[in-house]
SEDO-341003 format. One record per atom (N, C-alpha, C): residue in one letter; x, y, z. Coordinates in steps of 0.1 Angstrom, whole numbers, padded with zeros to 4 digits, always signed. Atoms other than C-alpha are relative to their C-alpha. Last residue first. Example, Ala and Ser with C-alpha at 12.3 -4.5 7.8 and 13.67 -1.06 7.14 Angstrom:
# SEDO-341003
S-0009-0011+0000
S+0137-0011+0071
S-0008+0011+0008
A+0009-0012+0000
A+0123-0045+0078
A+0009+0012+0000
//
This chain:
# SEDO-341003
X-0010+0009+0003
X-0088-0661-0336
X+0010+0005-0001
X-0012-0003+0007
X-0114-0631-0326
X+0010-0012-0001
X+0009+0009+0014
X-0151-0636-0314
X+0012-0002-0008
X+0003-0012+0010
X-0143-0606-0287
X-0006-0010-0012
X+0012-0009-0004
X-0146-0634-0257
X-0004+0010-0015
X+0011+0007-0002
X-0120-0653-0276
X-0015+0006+0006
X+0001-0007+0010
X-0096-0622-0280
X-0013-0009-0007
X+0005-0010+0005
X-0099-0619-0247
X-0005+0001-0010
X+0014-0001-0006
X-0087-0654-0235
X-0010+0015-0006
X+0008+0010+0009
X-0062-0656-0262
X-0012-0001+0006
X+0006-0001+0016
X-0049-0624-0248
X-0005-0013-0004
X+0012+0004+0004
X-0049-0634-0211
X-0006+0004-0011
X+0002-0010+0011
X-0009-0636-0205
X-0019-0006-0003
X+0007+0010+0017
X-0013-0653-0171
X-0004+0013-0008
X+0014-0002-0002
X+0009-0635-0140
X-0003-0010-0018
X+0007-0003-0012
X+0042-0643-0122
X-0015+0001-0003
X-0002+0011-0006
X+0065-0653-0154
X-0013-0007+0010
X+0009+0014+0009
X+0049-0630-0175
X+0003-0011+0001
X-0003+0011+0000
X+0061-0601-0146
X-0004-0007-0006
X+0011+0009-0006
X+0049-0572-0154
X+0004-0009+0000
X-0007+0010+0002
X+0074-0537-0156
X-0014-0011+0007
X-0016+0001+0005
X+0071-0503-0168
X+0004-0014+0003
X-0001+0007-0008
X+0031-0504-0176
X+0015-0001+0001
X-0014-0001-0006
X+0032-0487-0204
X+0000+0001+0015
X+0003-0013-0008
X-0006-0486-0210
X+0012+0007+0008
X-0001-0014+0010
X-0001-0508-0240
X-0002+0010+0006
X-0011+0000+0006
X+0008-0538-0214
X+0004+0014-0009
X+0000-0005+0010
X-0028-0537-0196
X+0018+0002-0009
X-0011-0010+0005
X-0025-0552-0164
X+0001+0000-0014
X-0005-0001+0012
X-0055-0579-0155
X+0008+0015-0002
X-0001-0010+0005
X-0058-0577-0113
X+0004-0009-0017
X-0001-0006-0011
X-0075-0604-0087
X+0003+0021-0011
X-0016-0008-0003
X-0082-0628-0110
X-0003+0017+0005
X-0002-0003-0015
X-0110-0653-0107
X+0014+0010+0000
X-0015+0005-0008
X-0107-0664-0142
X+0003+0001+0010
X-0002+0013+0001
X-0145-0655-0151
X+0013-0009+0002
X+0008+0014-0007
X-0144-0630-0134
X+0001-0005-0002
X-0005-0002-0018
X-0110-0611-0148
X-0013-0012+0006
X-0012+0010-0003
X-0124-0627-0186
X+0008+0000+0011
X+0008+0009+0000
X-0156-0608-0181
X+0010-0012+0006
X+0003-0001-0014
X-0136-0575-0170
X-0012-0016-0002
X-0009+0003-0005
X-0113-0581-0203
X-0006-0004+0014
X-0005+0012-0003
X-0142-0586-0224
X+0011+0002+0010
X+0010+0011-0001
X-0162-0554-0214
X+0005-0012+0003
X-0001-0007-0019
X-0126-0531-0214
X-0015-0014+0005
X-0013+0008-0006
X-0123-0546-0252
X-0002-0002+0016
X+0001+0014+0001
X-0158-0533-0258
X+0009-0010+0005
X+0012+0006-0003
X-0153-0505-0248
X-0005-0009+0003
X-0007+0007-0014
X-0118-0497-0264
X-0012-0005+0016
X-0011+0013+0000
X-0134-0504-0298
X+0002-0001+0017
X+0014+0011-0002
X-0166-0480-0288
X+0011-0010-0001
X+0009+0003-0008
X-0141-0456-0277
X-0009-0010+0000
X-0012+0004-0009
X-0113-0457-0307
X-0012+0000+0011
X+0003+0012+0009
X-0148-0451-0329
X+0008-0006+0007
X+0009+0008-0004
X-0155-0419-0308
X+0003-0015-0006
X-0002+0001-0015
X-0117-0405-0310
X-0017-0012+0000
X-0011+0010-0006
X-0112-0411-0348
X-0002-0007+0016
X+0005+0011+0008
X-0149-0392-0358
X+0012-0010+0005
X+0008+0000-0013
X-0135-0364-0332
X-0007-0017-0005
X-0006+0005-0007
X-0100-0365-0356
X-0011-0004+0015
X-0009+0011+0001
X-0118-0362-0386
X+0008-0006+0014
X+0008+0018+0001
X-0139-0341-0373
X+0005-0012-0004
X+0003+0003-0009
X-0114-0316-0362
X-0010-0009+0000
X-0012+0012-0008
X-0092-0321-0392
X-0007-0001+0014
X-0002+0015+0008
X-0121-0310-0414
X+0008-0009+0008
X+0009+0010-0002
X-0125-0282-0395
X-0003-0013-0003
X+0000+0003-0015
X-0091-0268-0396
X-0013-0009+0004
X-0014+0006-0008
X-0091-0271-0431
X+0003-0009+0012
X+0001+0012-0005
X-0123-0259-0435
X+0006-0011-0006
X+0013+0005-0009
X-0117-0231-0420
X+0001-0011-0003
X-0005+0000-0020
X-0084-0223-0440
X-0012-0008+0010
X-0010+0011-0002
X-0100-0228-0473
X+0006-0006+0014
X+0015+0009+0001
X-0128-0205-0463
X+0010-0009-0003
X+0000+0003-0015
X-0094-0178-0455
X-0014-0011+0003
X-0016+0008-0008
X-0082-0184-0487
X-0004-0005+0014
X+0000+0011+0003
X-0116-0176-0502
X+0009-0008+0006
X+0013+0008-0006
X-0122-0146-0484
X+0001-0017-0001
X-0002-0003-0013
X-0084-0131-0494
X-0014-0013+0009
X-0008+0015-0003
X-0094-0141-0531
X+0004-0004+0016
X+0007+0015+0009
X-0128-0122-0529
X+0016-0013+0001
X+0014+0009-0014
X-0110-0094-0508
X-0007-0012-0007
X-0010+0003-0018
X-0080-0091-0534
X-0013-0004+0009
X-0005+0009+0008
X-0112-0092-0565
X+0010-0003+0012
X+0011+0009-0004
X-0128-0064-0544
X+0005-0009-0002
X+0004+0001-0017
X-0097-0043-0542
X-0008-0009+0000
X-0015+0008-0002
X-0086-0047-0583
X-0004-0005+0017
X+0000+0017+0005
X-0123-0038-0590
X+0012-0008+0007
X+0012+0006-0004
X-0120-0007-0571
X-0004-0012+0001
X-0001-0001-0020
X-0087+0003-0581
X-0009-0006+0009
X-0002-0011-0011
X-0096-0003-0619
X+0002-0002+0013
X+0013-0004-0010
X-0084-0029-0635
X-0005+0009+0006
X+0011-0007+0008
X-0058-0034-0664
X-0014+0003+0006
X-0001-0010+0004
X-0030-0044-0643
X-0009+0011-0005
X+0001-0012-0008
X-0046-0067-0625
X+0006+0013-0003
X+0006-0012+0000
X-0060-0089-0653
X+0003+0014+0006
X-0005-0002+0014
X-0030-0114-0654
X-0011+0012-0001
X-0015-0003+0008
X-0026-0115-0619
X-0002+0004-0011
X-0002-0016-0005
X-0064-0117-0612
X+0014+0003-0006
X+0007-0012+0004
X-0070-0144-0634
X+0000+0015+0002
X-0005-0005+0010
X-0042-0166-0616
X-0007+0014-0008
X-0015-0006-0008
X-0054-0161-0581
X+0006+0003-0016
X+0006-0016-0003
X-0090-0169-0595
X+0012+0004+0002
X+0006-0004+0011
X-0074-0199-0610
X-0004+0011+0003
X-0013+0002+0014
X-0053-0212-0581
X-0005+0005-0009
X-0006-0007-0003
X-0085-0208-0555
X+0014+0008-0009
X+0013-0013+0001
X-0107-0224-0576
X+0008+0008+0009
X+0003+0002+0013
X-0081-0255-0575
X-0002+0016-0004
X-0016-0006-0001
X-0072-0247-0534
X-0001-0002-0018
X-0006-0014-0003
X-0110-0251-0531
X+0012+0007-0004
X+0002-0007+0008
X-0110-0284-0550
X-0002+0020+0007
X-0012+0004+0012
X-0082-0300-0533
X-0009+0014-0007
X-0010-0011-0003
X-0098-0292-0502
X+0004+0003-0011
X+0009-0013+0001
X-0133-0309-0512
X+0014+0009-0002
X+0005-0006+0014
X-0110-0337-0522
X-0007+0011+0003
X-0011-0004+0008
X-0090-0339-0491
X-0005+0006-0014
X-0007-0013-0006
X-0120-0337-0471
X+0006+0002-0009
X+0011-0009-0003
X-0137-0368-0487
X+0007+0009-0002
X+0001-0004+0019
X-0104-0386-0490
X-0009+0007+0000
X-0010-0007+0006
X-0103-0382-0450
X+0001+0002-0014
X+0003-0017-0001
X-0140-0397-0451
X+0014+0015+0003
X+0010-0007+0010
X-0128-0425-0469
X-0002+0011+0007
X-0008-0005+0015
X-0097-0431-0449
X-0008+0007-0010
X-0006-0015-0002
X-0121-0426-0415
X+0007-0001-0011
X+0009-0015+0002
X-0146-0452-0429
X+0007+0012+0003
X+0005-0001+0015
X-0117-0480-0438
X-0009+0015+0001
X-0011-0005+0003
X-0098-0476-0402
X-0007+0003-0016
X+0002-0019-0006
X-0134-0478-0389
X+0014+0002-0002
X+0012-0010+0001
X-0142-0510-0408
X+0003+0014+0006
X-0002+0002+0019
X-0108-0526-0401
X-0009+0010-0002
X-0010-0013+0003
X-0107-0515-0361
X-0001-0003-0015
X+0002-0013+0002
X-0141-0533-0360
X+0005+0008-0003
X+0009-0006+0013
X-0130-0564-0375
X-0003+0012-0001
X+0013+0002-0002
X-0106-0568-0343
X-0003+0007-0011
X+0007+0012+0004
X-0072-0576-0348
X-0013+0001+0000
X-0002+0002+0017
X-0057-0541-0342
X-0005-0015-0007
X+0006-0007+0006
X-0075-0541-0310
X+0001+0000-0016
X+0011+0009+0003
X-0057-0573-0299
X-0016+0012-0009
X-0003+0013+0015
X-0021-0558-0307
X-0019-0007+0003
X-0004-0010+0014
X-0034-0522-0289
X+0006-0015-0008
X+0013-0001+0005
X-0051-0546-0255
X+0003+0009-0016
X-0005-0008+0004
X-0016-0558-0244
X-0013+0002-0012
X+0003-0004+0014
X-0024-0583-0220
X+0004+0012-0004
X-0008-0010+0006
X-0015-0594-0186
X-0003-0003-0009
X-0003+0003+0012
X-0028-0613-0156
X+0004+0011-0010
X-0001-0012+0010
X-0029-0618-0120
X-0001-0002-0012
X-0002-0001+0013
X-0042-0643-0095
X+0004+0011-0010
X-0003-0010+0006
X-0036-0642-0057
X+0002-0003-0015
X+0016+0007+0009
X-0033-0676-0043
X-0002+0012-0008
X-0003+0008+0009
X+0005-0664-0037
X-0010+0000-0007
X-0010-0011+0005
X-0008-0634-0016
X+0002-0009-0009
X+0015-0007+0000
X-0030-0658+0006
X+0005+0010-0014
X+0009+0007+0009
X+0001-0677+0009
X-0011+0003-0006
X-0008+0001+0009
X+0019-0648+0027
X-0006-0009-0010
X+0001-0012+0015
X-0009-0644+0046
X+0011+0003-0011
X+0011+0006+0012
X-0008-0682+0061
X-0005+0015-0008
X-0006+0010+0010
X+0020-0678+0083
X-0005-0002-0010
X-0009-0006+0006
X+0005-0646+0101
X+0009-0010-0011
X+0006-0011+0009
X-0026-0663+0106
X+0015+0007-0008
X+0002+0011+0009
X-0009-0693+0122
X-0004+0012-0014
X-0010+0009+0003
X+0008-0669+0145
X-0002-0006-0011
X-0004-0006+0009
X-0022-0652+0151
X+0014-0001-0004
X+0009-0003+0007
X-0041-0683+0163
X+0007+0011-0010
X-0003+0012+0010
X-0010-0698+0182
X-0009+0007-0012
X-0013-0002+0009
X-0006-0662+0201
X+0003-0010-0011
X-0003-0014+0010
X-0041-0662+0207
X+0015+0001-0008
X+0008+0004+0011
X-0042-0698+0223
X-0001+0011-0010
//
């Protein structure tokens, strides 16, 4: 009676494996659809133009003092000529800063807004897994090298439904 029982068992986990639901999406085409990514592709451009203009005008005020000296430095004393070099040298290197810093907010201001997007996405996907009874959803934009879309259900329309998205 054991050998019938695991016998039967052993027939029946291969089916158990079939019933097995999967699915598959490609959360970077449904991100780019979401209102949010608009709005926070809109607020990082403005606050890049921001930057760009403060830079612009640094490297401006920089270009003019740079010229003035040239054309005065002949006629300067040694002293003056030195301070006027360190005064543009300072300014170059206050350009430089915030340069670098500009691009690191800009790029930390990129990172948190990509988080609340992929957040939210990660929310509906794990709604749309329970509520579909599925076992595993596979992400496509995570280069995944190979998903069967024979073998599992594409669940973008289901996602993009949860998100509010058409």
């Amino acid at each position: 009676m054991n050998k019938k029982l695991i016998a039967m068992l052993l027939l029946m986990a291969p089916l158990a494996l079939f019933a097995q639901k999967f699915g598959h999406l490609n959360s970077a085409d449904i991100i780019q659809v979401m209102p949010e990514y608009t709005a926070a592709q809109t607020e990082l451009q403005n606050l890049e133009k921001q930057y760009t203009n403060e830079l612009q005008l640094l490297e401006s005020e920089l270009a003019k003092k740079s010229e003035a000296y040239e054309k005065e430095k002949a006629t300067l004393p040694a002293n003056i000529a030195q301070r006027r070099e360190q005064e543009l040298q300072e300014l170059y290197g206050k350009m430089q800063q915030y340069y670098q810093t500009s691009q690191q907010e800009l790029a930390q201001a990129s990172q948190e807004k990509m988080a609340a997007l992929t957040e939210k996405i990660t929310k509906a996907i794990k709604e749309v897994g329970v509520a579909g009874g599925f076992l595993y959803i596979f992400d496509t934009a995570s280069g995944i090298p190979y998903i069967s879309e024979t073998l599992s259900t594409d669940v973008t329309a289901q996602v993009k439904a949860k998100l509010g998205i058409k």
